[in-house]
C-alpha positions in Angstrom: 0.0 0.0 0.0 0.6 3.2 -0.8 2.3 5.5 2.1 -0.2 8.5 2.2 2.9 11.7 2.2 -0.1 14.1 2.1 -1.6 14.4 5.6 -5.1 15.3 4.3 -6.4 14.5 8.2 -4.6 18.1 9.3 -4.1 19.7 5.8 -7.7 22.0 4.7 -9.2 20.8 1.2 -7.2 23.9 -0.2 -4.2 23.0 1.3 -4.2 19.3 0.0 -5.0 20.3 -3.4 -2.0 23.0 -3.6 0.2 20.3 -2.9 -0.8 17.6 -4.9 -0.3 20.7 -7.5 3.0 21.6 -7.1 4.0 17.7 -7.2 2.1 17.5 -10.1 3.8 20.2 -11.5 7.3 19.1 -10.8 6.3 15.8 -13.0 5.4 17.0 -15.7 8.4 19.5 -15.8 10.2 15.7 -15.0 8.6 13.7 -17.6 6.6 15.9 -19.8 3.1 15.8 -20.8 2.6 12.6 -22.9 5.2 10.3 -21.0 3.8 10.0 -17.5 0.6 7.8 -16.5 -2.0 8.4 -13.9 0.1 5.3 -11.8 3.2 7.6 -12.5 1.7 10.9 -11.5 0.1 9.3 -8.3 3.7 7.7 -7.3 5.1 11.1 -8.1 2.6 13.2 -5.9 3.2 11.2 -2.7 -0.8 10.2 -2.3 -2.9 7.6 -2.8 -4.8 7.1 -6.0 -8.1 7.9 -4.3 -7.1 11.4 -2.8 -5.7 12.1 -6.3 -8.5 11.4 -8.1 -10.5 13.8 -5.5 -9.0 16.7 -6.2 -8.0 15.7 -9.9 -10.2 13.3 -11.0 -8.7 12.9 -14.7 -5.6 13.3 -15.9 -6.7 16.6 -18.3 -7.4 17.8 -14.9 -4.0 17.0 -13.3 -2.9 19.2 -15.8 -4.6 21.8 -15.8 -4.3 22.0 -12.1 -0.5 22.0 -12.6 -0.6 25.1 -14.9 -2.6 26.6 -12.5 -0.1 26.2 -10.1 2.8 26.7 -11.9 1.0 29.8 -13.3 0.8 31.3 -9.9 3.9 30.6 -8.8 5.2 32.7 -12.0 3.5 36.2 -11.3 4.9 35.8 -7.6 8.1 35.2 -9.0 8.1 38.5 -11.3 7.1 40.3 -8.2 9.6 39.3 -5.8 12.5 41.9 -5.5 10.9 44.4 -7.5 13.1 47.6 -7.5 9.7 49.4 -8.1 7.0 49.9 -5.2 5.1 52.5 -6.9 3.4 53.5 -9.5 4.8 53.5 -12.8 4.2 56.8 -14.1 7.7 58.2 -15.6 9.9 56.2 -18.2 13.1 56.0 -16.0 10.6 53.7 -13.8 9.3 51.8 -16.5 12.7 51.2 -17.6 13.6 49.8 -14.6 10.7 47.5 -14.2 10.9 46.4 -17.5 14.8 45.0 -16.8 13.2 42.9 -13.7 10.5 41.4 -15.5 13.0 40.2 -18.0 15.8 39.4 -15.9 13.3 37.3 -13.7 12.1 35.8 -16.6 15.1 34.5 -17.8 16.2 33.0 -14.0 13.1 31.5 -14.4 13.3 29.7 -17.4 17.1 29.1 -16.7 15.7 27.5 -13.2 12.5 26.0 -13.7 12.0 26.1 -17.4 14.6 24.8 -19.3 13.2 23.2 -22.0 10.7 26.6 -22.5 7.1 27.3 -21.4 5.6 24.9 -20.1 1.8 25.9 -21.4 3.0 25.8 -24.5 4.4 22.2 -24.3 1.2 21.4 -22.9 -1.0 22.9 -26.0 1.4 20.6 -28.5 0.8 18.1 -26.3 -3.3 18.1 -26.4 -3.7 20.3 -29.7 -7.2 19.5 -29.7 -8.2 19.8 -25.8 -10.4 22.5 -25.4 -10.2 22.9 -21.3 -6.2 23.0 -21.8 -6.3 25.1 -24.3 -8.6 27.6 -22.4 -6.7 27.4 -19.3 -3.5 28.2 -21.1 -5.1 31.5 -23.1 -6.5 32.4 -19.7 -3.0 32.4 -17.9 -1.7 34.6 -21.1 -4.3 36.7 -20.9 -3.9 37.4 -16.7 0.0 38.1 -18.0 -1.0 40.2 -20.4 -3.4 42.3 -17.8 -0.6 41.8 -15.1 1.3 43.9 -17.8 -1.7 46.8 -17.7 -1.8 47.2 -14.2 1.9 47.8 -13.7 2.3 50.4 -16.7 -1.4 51.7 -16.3 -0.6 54.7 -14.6 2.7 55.6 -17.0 2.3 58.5 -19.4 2.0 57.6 -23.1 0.4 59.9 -25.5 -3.0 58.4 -26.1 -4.7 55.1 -24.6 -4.3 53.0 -27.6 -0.2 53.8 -27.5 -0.4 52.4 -24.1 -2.1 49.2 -25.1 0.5 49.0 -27.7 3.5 49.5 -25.3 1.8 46.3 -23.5 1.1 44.4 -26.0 4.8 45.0 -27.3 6.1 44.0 -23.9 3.8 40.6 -23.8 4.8 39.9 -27.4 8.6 40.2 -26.2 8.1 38.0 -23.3 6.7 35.6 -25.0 8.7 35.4 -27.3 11.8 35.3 -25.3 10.1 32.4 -23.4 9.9 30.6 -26.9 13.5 30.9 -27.5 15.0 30.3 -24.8 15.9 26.3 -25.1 17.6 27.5 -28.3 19.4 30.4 -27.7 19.2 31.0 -23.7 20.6 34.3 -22.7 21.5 35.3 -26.0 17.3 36.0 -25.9 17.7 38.0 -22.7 20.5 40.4 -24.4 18.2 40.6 -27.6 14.7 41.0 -25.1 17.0 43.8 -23.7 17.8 45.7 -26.3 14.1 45.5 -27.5 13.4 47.3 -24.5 15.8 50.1 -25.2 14.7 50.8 -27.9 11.5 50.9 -26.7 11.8 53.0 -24.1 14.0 55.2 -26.4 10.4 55.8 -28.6 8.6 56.5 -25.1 11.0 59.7 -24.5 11.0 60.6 -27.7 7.1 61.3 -27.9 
């Protein structure tokens, strides 16, 4: 039998599923998304196949669960040390923020993400799953508004330039995240000097 690692006697419902999550998560950055079966992902999640199946009762939902998770974990991670505790409103800031969110991104990837994003690994994975492949446009879009709400307040000509700016930071993050397997931090120094250039337009208007 099965030792139950996952004391769901003392842990809350919320607790237990967070981390049956993060072990989830660390499997499929393990194994992939094809490779490892429910026996696999039970084994690697230190429960028994029962409590699984409650909180994840299908593997299409042990996945999504993990990107959840994992998706989480990623906008803390962005936060953490931020050099800004404001609002951005001047370009010298948004400068400044701008290097974090990429140099972050790229210890992230180095750390956790090796092999690229994970979402998007999962979307080749199940091309034709519907509930992965809302959950990973849902995460991109809460990116993409994570984005808004830190350059919402900075001063850019007209509304739709500021949606642009974001949209050009989201597209560079992305695809940064794409390239990384290939070219590591030779992505970081190109993501880098997007944003200089960038911000050199932002002073310029």
């Amino acid at each position: 039998m099965t030792k139950e690692l996952i004391k769901t006697s003392t842990a809350t419902p919320s607790a237990t599923h967070d981390a049956i999550a993060q072990k989830l998560e660390q499997a499929f950055a393990i194994y992939g998304f094809a490779t490892p079966n429910v026996a696999t992902l039970k084994e690697h999640s230190g429960t028994t196949l029962k409590t699984l199946y409650k909180y994840f009762p299908s593997k299409e939902a042990m996945v999504i669960g993990a990107l959840h998770y994992r998706h989480k974990r990623y906008i803390a991670f962005l936060e953490q040390d931020s050099p800004i505790n404001h609002k951005i409103t001047s370009v010298h800031d948004a400068n400044t923020l701008l290097l974090h969110i990429f140099t972050r991104l790229a210890l992230w990837l180095e750390t956790y993400a090796p092999r690229g994003c994970m979402s998007l690994q999962a979307l080749a994975c199940y091309p034709n799953n519907e509930k992965i492949q809302n959950a990973v446009q849902s995460h991109k879009l809460e990116v993409k508004q994570w984005l808004t709400e830190n350059f919402n307040d900075l001063t850019i000509a007209t509304a739709a330039s500021k949606k642009d700016f974001v949209e050009t930071i989201f597209i560079l993050h992305e695809g940064m995240a794409s390239a990384w397997p290939s070219s590591q931090h030779a992505a970081l120094k190109a993501a880098h000097q997007a944003i200089s250039i960038l911000v050199e337009q932002l002073t310029q208007k």
